[in-house]
N, C-alpha and C positions, 0 to 999 in steps of 0.2 A: 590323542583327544584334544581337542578346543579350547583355549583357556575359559573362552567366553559361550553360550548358548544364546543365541538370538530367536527368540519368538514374538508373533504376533499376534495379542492377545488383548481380550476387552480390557478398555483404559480402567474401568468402574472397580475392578479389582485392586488396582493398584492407586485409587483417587486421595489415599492419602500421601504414597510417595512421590506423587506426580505433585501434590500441592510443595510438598517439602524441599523437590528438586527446585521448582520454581520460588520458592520460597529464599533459597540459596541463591541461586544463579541469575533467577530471571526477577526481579524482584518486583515489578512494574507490573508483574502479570496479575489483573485483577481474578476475586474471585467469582465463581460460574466460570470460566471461560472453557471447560472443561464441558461443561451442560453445551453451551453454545459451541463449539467445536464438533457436538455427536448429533444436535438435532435441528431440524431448521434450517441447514441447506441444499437444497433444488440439485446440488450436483451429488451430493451424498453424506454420509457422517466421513469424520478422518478415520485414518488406522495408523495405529501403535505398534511400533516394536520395544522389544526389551531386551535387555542383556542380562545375564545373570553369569555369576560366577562360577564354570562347570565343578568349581571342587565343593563348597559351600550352599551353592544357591541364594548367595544374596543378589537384591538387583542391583545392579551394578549402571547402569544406562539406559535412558531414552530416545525415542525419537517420534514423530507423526508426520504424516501426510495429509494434506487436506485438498480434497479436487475441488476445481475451477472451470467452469465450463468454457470457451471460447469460440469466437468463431477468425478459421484462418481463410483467407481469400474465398469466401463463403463456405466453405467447409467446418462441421462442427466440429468440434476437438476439446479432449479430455485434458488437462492439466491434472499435476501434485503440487503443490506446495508443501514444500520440504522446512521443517521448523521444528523447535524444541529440544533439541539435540544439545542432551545433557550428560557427563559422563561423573556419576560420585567421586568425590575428590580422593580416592585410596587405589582408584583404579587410571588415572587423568596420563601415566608415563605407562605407553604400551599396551591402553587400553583396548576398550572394545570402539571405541567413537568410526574408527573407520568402518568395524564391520557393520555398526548399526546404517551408516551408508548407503555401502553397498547393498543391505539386505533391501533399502528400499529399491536401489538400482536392480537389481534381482528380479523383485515384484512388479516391475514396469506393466508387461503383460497379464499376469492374471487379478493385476486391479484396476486394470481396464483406464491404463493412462495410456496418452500417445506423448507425451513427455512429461520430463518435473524441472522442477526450477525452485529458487531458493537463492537468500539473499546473505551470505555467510558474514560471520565478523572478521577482522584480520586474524584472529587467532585460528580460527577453520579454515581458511580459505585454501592455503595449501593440500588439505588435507581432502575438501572436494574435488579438488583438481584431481588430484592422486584417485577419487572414487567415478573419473569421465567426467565431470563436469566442465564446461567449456563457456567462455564468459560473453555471453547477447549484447550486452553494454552496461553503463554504467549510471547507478541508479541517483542521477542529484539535487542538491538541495537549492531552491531558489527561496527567495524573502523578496515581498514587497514592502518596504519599509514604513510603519507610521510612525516610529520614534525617530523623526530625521535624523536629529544631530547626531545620535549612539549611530547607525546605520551608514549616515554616511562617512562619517569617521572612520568607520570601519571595513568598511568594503572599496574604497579611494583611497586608499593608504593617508590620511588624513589630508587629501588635498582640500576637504571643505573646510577644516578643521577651524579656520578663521572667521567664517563666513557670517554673518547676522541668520539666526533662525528664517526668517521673511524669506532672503533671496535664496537658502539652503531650498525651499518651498518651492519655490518658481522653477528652480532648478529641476527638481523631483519631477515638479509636472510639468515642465518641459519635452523631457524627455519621455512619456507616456502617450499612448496614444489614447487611451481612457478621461484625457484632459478635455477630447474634443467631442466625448459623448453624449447625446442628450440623455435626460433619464427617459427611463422605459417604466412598462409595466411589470415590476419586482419585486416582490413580497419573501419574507419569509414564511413558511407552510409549517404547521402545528405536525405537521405527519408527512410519511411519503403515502402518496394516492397514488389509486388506478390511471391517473391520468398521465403518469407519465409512460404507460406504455407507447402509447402513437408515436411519442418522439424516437423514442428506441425504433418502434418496429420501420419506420420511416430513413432512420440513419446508418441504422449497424452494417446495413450489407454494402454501404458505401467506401467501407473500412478494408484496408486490406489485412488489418490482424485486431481483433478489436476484444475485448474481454465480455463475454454475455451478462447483457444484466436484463433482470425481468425485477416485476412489481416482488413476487416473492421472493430473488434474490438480494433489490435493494433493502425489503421489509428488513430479513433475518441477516443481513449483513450490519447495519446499522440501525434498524429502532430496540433489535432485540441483543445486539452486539452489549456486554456488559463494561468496557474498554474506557467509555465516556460517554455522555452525552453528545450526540452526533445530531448536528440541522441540516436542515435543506431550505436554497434562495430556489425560487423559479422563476423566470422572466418568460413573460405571456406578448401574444399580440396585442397590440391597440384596444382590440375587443372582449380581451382577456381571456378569449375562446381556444388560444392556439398555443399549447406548451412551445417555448424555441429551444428553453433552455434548463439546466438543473445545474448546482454547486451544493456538495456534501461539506461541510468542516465540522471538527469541534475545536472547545478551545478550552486551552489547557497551558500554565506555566508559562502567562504573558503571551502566549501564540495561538494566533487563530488559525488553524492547520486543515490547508483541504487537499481532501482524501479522494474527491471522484469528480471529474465535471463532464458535462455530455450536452451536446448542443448544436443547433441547425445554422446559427451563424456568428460570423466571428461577435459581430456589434452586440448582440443575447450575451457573449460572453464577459464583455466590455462594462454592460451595464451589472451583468453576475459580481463582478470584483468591485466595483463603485459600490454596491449595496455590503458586498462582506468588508470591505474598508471599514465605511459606518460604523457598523457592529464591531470590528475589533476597535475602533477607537473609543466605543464605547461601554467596550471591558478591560480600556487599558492596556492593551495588547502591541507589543514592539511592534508588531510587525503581519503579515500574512504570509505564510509557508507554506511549500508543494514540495513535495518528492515527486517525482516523475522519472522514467529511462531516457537517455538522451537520445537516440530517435523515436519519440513521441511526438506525432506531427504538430502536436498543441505546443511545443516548447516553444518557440518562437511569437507564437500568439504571447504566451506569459513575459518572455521578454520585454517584448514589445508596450506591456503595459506597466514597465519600472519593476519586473522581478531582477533579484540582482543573484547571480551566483555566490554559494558561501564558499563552496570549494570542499562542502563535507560531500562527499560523494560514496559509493561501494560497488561493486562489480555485482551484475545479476547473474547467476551462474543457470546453465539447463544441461539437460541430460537428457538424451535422446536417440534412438538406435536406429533411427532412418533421419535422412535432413529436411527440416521444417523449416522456412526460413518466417522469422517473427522479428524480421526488423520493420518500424512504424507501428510497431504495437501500442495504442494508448492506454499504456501501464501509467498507475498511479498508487497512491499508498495503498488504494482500498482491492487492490491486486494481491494483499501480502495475509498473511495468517491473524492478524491482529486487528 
């Protein structure tokens, strides 16, 4: 017999052990994120496994899934997002954490994914491996810096470290290709509107692996998301007739941190970051942050306009029984379970 029983079973039952795990472990996780995780997304609610202890029946571990729609080389396609993966501290040596894993790996097929993926800490990561996991690339952290001196200090091995604030500046924009952009038409939007469909329906299939977003999945991704407080910059045409462009951030913990951008040209993009500069300097904010995978064909765009590598990085792991290939995916935060 099993030391451990893994089923999959409504979360709602178990919503106060799920708060307490997270309460333990995951300490960051607001709460609702439980409401928001079952209802409100277009590709479907997550599912839950559990572990229990076969002699006792205590629970013993968690884990969820949460689908993602996509579209691969115009082909639709199911994602999981694999998250939450908790194992009670009395069970942590020889636990159940693999098999809650695997049981997702198991389930591939009759929940209707055509892969999963998941962003492990170093403490799991060996232990994905061990469940077929296999690593797409690696997931990192850029900053565009508005507290020059800390910034550059810190990512130049203090080659500025001398330098007068002034020419530290000249420097910064120097190097940016944002330096040479006129403003545009850029507003930040009270709401996400209908209007950003056209850009979408206009861009996506241009993509060779691109993550589906629709009006209802930006709505319950971020106006309804419990996480933070999430905006949206849009940059319009001349006539302010024509979406080009969108920037998701929130900001939180001196960092303005954006989570999704989508857009028709690079310059829409150019003016996108000039306008969230602003605003974080006008919440006092270090800096501007992206996660993004490193082939993300945008990476270079970010470069380009003074992101600097921090060097925190993690591997994206996926799991998959036939091969997809999802390199150039324009993965960003707002790809992850949170």
């Amino acid at each position: 017999m099993p030391r451990f029983l893994i089923r999959q079973e409504d979360p709602f039952k178990y919503k106060g052990e799920i708060a307490e795990f997270w309460r333990k472990d995951l300490p960051d996780t607001p709460e609702g994120r439980l409401e928001w995780m079952m209802n409100g997304n277009p590709a479907g609610p997550a599912t839950w496994f559990f572990a229990f202890d076969a002699k006792n029946g205590e629970l013993s571990g968690m884990i969820s899934v949460m689908p993602r729609d996509l579209l691969v080389n115009g082909q639709k396609m199911r994602a999981g997002i694999m998250g939450d993966l908790v194992v009670a501290e009395p069970y942590r040596v020889f636990g159940p954490a693999l098999s809650l894993v695997k049981a997702v790996t198991n389930s591939l097929a009759s929940l209707g994914l055509d892969f999963i993926y998941t962003i492990p800490n170093r403490e799991s990561e060996k232990l994905i491996e061990r469940a077929g996991f296999t690593e797409l690339g690696q997931f990192v952290h850029l900053v565009r810096p508005v507290n020059l001196r800390y910034y550059l200090n810190k990512y130049t091995n203090g080659l500025f470290k001398h330098l007068p604030e002034t020419i530290g500046r000249v420097v910064l924009k120097t190097i940016s290709l944002q330096t040479y952009v006129l403003s545009g038409n850029v507003r930040e939007e009270p709401s996400i509107t209908r209007d950003i469909e056209a850009l979408l329906e206009s861009e996506e299939d241009k993509r060779p692996v691109t993550s589906l977003r629709t009006f209802e999945f930006l709505d319950w991704r971020y106006a309804k998301n419990p996480f933070g407080r999430f905006r949206i910059i849009t940059c319009w045409d001349r006539r302010g007739s024509k979406l080009l462009g969108y920037l998701i951030f929130v900001i939180g913990g001196a960092q303005l941190s954006i989570y999704d951008t989508f857009l028709k040209s690079n310059v829409s993009f150019l003016r996108l970051v000039r306008k969230a500069e602003r605003i974080a300097s006008g919440n006092q904010c270090k800096g501007l942050y992206v996660r993004l995978l490193d082939s993300n064909p945008m990476q270079p765009l970010f470069r380009k306009c003074g992101f600097l590598d921090t060097k925190d990085r993690a591997p994206i792991m996926v799991y998959t029984e036939k091969p997809i290939d999802l390199k150039g995916w324009d993965f960003f935060s707002g790809d992850r379970n949170i």
